[in-house]
N, C-alpha and C positions, 0 to 999 in steps of 0.2 A: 554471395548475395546476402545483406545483411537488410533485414525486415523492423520494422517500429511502431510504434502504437501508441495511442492515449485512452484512458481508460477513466473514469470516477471510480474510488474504491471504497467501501465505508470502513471505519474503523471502527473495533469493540472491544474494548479494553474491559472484559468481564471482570469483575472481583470476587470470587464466590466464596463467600464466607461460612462456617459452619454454624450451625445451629441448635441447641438442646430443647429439647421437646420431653414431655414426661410421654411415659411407655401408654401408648394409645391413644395421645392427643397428637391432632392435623400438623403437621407443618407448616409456619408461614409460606406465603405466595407473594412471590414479589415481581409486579409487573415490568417488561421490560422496556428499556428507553425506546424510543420511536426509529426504524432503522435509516432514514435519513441525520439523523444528529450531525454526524462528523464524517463529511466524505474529504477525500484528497485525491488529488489526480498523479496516477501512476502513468511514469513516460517509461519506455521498457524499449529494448533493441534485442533481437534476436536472429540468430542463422541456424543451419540444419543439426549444430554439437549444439546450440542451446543459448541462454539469456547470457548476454554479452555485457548489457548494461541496463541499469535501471537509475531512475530516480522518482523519491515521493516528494512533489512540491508540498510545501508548509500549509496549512489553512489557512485561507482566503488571498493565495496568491494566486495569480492566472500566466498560463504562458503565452509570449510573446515571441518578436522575432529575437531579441538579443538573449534571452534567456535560450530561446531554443540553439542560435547558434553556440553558446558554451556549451549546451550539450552535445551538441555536435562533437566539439571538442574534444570532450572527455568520454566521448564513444571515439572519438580515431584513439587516444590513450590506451581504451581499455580494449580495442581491438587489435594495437601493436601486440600490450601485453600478453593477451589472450590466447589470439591465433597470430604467431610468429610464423 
């Protein structure tokens, strides 16, 4: 039995850069971006060994029926490969 799911996931591509401060002066503070910014929708296939297949659609695509069947697709692929 092979189980599936869609999800919104955000993305946070953090950068964290280092900083020199003189010995006893604050550190900068820097606010973070707002956590909606960048979501993308995670499509993910899973059985009881574990994630079979995933994919992250691009920003500002949506799923559909033709897109879902390709996935389909290359979840039978990745389930031949997988569990033989």
């Amino acid at each position: 039995m092979v189980t599936g799911d869609e999800k919104w996931v955000t993305i946070d591509n953090i950068l964290r850069k280092r900083s020199w401060s003189k010995c006893g002066d604050v550190a900068e503070t820097v606010a973070k971006p707002g956590l909606t910014s960048r979501k993308v929708l995670l499509c993910i296939w899973w059985d009881w060994e574990g994630i079979i297949y995933y994919e992250l659609l691009p920003l500002g695509q949506t799923l559909n029926s033709d897109l879902y069947c390709q996935q389909l697709d290359c979840l039978k692929l990745a389930t031949d490969q997988k569990r033989p």
